[in-house]
N, CA, C and O atoms as a MOPAC input file, in Angstrom:
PM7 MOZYME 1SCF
protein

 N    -97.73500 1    15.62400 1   -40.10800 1
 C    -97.81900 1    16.27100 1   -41.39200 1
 C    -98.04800 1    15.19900 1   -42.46200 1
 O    -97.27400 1    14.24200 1   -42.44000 1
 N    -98.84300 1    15.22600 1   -43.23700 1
 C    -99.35000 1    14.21200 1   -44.69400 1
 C    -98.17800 1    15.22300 1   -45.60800 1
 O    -97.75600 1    16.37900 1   -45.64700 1
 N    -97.96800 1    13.55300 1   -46.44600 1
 C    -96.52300 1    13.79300 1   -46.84900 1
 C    -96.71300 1    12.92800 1   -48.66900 1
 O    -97.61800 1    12.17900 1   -49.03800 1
 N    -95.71600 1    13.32600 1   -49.31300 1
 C    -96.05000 1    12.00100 1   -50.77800 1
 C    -94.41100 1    11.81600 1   -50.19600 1
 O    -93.61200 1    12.63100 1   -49.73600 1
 N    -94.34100 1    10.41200 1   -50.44200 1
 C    -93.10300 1     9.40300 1   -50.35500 1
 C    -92.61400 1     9.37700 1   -51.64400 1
 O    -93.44300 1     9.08300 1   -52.50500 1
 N    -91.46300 1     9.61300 1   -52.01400 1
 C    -90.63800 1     9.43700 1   -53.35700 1
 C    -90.01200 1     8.59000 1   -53.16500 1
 O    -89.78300 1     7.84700 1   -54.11900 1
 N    -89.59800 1     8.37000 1   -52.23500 1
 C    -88.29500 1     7.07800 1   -52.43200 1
 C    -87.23100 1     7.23600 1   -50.46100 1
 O    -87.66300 1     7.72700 1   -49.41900 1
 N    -86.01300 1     6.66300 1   -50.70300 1
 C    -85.49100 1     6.18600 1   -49.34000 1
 C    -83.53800 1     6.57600 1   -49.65700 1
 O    -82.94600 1     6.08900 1   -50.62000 1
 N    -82.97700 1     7.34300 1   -48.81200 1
 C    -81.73600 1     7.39700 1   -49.08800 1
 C    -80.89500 1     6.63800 1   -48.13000 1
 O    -81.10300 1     6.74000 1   -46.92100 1
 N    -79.91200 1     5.84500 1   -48.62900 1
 C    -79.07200 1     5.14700 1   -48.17800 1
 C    -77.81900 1     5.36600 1   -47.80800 1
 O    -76.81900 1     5.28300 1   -48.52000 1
 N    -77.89900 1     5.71200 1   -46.42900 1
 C    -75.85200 1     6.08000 1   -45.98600 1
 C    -75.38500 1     4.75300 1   -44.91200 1
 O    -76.16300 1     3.88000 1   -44.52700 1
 N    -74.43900 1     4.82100 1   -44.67800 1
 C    -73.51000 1     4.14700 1   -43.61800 1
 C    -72.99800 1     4.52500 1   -42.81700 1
 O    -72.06800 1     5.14500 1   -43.33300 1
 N    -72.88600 1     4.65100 1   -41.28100 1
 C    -71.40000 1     4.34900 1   -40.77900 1
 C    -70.70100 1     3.15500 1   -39.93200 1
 O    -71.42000 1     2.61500 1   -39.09200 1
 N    -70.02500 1     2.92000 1   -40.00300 1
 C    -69.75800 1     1.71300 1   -38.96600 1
 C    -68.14700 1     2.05100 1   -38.52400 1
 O    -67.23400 1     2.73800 1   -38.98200 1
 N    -68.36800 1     1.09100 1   -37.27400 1
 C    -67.43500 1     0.83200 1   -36.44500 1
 C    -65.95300 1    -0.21800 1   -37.00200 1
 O    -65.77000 1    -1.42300 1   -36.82500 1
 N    -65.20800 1     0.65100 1   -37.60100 1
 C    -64.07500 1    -1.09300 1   -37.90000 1
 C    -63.36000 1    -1.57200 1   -36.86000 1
 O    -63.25100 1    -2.79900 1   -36.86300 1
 N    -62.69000 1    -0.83500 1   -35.72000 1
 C    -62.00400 1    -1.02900 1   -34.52600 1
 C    -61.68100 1     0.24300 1   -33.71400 1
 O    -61.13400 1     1.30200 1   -34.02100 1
 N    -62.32100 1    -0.33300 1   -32.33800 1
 C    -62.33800 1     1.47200 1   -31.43200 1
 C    -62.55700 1     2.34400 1   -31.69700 1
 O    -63.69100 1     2.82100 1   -31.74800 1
 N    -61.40400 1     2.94000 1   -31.99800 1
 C    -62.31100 1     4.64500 1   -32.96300 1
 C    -61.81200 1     4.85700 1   -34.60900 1
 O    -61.40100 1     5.90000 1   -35.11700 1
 N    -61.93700 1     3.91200 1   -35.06700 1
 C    -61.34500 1     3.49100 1   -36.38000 1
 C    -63.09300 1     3.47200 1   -37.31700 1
 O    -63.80800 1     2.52500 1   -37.64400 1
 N    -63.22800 1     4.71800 1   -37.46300 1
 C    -64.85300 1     4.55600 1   -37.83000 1
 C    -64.40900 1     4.81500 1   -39.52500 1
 O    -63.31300 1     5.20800 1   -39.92400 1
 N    -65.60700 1     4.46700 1   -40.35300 1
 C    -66.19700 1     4.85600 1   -41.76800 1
 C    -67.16300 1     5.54300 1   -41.51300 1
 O    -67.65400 1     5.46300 1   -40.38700 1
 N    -67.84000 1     6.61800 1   -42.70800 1
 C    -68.69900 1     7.38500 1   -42.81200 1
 C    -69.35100 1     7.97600 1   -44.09100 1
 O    -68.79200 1     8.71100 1   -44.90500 1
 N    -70.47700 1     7.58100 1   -44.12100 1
 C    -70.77200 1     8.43400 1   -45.32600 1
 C    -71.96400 1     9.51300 1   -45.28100 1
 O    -72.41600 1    10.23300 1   -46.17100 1
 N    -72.46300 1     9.30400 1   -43.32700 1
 C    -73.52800 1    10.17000 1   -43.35000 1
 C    -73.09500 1    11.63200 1   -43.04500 1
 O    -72.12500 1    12.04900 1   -42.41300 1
 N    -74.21700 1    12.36200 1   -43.75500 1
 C    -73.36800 1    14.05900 1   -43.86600 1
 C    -72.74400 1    14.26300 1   -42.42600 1
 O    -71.56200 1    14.54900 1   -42.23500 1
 N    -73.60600 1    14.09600 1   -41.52900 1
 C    -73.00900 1    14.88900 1   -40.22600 1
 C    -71.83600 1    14.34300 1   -39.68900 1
 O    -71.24900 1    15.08000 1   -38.89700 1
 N    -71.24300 1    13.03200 1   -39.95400 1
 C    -70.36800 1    12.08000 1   -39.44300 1
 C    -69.60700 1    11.91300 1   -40.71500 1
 O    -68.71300 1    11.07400 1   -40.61400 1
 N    -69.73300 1    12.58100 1   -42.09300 1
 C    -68.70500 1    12.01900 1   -42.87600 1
 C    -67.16700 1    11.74200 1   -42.81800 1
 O    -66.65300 1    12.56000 1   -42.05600 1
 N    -66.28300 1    10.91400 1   -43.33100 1
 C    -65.00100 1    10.68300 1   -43.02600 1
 C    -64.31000 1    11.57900 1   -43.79000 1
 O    -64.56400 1    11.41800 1   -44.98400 1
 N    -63.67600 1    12.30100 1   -43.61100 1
 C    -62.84000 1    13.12300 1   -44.12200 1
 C    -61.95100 1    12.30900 1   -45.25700 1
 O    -61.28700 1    11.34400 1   -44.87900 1
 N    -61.94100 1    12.69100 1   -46.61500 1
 C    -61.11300 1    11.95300 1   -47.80900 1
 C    -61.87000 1    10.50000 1   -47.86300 1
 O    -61.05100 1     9.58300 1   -47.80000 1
 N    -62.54000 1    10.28400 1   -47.91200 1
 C    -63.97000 1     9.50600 1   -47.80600 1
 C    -64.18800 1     9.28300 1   -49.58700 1
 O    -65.30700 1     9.50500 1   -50.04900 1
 N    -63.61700 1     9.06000 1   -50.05500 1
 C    -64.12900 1     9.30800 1   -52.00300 1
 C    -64.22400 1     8.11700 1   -52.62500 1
 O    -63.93600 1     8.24800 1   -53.81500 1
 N    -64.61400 1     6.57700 1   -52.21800 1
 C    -65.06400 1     5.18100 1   -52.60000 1
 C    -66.28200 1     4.50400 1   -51.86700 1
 O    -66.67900 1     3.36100 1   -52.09800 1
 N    -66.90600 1     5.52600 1   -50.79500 1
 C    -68.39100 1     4.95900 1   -51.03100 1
 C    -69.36400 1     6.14500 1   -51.27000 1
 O    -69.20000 1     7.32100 1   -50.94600 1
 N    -70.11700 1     5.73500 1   -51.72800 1
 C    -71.26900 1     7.15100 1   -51.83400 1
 C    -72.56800 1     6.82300 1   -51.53900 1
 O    -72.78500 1     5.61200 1   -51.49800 1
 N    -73.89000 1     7.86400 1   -51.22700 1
 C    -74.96900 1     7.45200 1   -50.43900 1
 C    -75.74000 1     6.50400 1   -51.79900 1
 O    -74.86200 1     6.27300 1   -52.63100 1
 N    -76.74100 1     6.07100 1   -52.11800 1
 C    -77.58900 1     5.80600 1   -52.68700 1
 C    -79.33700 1     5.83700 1   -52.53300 1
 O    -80.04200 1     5.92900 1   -51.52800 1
 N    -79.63100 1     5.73600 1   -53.76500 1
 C    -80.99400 1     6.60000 1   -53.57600 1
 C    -81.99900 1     5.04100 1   -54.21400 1
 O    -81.64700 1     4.34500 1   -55.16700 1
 N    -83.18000 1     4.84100 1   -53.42000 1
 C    -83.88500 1     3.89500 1   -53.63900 1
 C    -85.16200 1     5.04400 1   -53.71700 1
 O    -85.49800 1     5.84900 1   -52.84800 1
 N    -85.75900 1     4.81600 1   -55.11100 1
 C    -86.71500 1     5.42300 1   -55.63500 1
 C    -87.82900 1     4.54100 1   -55.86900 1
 O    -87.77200 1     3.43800 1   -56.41400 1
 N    -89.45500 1     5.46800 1   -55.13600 1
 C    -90.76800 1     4.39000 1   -56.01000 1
 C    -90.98300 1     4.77800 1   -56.81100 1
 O    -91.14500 1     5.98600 1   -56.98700 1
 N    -91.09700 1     3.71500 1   -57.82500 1
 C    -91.92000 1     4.22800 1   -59.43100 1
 C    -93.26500 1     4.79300 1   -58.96800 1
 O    -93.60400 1     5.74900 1   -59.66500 1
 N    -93.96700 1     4.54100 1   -58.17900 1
 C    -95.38100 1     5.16500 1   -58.16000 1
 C    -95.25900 1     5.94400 1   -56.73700 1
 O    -95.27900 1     5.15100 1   -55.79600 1
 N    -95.12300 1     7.47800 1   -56.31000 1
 C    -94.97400 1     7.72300 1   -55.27200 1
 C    -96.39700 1     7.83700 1   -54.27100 1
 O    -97.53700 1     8.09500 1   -54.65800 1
 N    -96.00600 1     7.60200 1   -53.07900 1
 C    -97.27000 1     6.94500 1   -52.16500 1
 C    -97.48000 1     8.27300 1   -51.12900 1
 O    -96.41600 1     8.77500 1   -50.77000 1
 N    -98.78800 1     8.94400 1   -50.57100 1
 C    -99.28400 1     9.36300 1   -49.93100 1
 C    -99.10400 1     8.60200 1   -48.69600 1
 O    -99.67800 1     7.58200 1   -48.31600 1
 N    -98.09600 1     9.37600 1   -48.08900 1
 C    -98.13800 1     9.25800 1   -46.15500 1
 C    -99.09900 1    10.09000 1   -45.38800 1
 O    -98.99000 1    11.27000 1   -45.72400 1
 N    -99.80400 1     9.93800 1   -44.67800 1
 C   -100.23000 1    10.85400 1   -44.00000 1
 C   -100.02500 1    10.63700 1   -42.15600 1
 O   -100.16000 1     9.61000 1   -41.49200 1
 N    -99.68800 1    11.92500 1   -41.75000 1
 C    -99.59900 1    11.46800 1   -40.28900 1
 C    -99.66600 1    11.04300 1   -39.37100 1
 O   -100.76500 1    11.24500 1   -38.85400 1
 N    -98.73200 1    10.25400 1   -38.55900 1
 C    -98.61900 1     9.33600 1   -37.39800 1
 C    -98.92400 1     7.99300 1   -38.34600 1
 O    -99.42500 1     7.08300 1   -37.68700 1
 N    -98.74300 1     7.71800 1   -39.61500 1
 C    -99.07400 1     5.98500 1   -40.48200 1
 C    -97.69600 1     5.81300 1   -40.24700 1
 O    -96.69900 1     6.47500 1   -39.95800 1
 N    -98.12900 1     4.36800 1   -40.54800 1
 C    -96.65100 1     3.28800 1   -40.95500 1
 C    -96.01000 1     2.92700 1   -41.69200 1
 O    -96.37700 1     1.89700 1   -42.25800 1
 N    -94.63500 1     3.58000 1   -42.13100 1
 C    -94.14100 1     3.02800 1   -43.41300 1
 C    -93.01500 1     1.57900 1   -43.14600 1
 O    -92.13300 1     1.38600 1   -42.30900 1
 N    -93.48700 1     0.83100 1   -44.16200 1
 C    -92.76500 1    -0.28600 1   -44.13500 1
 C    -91.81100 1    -0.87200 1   -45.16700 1
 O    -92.26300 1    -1.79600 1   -45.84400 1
 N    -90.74600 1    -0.53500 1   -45.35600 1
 C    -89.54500 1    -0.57500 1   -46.35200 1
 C    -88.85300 1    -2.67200 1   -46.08900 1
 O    -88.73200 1    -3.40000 1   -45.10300 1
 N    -88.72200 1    -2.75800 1   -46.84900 1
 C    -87.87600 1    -4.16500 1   -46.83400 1
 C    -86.90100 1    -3.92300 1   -47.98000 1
 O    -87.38000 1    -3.16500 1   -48.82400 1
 N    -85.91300 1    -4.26700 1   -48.19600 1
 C    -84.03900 1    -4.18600 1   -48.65300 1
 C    -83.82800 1    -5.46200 1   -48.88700 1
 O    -84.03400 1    -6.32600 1   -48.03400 1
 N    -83.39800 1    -5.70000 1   -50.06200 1
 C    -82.71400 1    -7.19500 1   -50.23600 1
 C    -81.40900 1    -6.81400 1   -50.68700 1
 O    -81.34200 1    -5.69900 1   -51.20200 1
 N    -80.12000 1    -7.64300 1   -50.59200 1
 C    -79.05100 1    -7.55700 1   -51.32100 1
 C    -78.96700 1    -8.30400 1   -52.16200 1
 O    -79.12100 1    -9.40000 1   -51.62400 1
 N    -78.81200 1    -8.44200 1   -53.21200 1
 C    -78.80700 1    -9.83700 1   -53.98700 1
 C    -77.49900 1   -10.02600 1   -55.04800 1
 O    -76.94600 1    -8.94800 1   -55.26500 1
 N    -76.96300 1   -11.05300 1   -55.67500 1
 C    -75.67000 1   -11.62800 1   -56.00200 1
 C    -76.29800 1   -12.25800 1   -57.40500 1
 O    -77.34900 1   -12.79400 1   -57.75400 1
 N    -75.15800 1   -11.91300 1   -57.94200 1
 C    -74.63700 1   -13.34500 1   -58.93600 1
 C    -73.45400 1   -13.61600 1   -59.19800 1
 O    -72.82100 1   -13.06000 1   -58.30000 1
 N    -72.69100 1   -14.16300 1   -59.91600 1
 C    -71.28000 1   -14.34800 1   -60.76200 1
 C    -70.81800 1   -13.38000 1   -61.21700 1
 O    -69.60400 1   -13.37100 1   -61.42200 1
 N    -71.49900 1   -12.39000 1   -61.49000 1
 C    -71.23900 1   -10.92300 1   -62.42300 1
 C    -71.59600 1    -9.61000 1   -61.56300 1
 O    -70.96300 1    -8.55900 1   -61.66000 1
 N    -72.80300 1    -9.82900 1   -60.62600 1
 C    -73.03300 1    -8.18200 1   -60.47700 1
 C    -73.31500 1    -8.48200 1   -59.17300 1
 O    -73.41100 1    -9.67800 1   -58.89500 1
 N    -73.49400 1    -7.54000 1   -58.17100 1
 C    -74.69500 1    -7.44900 1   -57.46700 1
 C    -75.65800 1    -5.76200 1   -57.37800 1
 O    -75.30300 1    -4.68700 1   -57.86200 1
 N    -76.92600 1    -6.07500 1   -56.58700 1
 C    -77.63500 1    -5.21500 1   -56.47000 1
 C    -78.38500 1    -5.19300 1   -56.02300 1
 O    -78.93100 1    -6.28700 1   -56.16100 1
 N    -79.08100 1    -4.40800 1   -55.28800 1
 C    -80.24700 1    -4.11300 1   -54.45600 1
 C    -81.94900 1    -4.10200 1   -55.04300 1
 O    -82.40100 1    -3.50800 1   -56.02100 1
 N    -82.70100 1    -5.04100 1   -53.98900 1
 C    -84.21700 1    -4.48000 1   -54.61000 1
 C    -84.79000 1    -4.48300 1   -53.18800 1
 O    -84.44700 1    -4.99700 1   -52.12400 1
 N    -86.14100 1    -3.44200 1   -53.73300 1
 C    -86.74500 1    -3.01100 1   -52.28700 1
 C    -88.23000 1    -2.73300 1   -52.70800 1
 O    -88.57700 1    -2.49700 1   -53.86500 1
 N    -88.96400 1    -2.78400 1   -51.75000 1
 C    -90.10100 1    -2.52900 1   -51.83000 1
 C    -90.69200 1    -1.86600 1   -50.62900 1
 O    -89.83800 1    -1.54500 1   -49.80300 1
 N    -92.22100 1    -1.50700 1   -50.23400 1
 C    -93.13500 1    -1.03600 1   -49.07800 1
 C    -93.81200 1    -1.84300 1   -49.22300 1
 O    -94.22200 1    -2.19600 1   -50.32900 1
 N    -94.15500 1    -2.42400 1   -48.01000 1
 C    -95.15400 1    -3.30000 1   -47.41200 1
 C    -96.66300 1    -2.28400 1   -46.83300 1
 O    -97.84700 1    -2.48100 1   -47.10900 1
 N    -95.93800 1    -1.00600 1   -45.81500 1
 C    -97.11100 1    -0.30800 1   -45.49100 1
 C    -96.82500 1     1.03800 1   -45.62800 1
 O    -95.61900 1     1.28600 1   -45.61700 1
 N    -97.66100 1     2.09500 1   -45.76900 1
 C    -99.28200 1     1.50500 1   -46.05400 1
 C    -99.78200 1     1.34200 1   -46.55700 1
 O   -100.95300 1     1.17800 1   -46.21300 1
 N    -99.20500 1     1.17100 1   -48.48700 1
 C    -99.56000 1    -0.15600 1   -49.29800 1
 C    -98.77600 1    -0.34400 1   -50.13100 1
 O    -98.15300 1     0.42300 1   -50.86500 1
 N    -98.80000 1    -1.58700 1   -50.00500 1
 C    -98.02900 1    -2.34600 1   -50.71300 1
 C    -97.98200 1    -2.61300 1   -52.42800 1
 O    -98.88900 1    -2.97300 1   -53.17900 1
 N    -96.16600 1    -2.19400 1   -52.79400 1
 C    -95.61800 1    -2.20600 1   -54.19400 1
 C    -94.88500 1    -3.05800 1   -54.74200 1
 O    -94.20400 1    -3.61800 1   -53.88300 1
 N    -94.71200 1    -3.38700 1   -55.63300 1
 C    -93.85200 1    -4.20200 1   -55.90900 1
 C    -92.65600 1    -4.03500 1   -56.43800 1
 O    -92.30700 1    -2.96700 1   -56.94000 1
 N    -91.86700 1    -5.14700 1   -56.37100 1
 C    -90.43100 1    -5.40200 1   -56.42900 1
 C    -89.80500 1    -3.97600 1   -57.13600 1
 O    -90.10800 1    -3.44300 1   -58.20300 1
 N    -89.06800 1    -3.68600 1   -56.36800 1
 C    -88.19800 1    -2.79200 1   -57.24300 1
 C    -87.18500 1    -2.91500 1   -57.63300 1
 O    -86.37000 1    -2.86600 1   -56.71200 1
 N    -86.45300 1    -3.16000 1   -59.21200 1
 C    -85.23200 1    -3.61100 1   -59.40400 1
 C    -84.97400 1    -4.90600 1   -59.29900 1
 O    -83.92600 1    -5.41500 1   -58.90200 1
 N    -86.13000 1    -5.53800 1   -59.73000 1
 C    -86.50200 1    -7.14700 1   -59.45400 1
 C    -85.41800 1    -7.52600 1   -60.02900 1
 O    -85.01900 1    -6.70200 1   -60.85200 1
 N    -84.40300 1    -8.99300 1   -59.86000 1
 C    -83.05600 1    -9.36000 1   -60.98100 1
 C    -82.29800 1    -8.24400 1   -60.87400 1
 O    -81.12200 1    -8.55100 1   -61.07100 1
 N    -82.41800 1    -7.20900 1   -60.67600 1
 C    -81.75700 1    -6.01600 1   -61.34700 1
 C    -81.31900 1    -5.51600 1   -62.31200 1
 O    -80.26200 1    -5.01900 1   -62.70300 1
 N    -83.17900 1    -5.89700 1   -62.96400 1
 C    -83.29200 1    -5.10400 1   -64.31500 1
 C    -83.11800 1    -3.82800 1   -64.89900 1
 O    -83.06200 1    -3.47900 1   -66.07800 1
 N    -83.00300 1    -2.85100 1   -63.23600 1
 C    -82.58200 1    -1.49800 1   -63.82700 1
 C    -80.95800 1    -0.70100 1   -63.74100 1
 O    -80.35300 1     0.23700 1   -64.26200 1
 N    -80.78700 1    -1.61400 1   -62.87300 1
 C    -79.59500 1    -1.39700 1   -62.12800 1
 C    -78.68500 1    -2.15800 1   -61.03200 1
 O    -78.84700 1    -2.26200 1   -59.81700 1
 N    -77.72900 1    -2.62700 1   -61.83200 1
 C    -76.49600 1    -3.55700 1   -61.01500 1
 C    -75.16800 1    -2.74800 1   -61.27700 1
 O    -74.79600 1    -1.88500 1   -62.07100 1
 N    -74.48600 1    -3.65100 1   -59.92000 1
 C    -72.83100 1    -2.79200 1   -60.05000 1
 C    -72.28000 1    -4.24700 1   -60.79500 1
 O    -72.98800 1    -5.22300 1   -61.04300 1
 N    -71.21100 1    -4.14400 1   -60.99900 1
 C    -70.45400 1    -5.17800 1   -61.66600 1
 C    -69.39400 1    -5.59100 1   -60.30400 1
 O    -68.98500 1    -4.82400 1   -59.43200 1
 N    -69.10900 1    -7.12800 1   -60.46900 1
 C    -67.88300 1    -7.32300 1   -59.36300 1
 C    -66.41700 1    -7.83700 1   -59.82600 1
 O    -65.52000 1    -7.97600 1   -58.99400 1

């Protein structure tokens, strides 16, 4: 199916010990779960997928003294740039 790409949602779960899990994806959420939440990585210019193509997402985490925050971009099937470069649109505070 040819598709327009808006953007990429971000959940978790992981393993802390045996069956000592976290969750934030719907089907696996942790019950009383209320200090992480999903996040949403949006393209400013949304991109035409069309069927059986390749999408190629890359994720950075990035730091400073004060904040951190995420930037991301698509490599395929064409390539955008930086999103949230520095994290000019959006940082958490630490």
């Amino acid at each position: 199916m040819n598709t327009v790409l808006h953007g990429f949602a971000g959940y978790f779960d992981t393993v802390l010990y045996k069956e000592s899990v976290l969750s934030i994806v719907p089907k696996t959420h942790s019950p009383g779960m209320f200090s992480w939440f999903p996040i949403y990585f949006p393209l400013k210019t949304p991109v035409q997928v069309t069927a059986g193509s390749r999408v190629t997402v890359h994720m950075w985490r990035r730091v400073s003294s004060k904040n951190v925050w995420y930037e991301w971009t698509i490599s395929e099937p064409h390539p955008l740039n930086i999103h949230n470069a520095k994290g000019r649109s959006y940082t958490i505070g630490l």
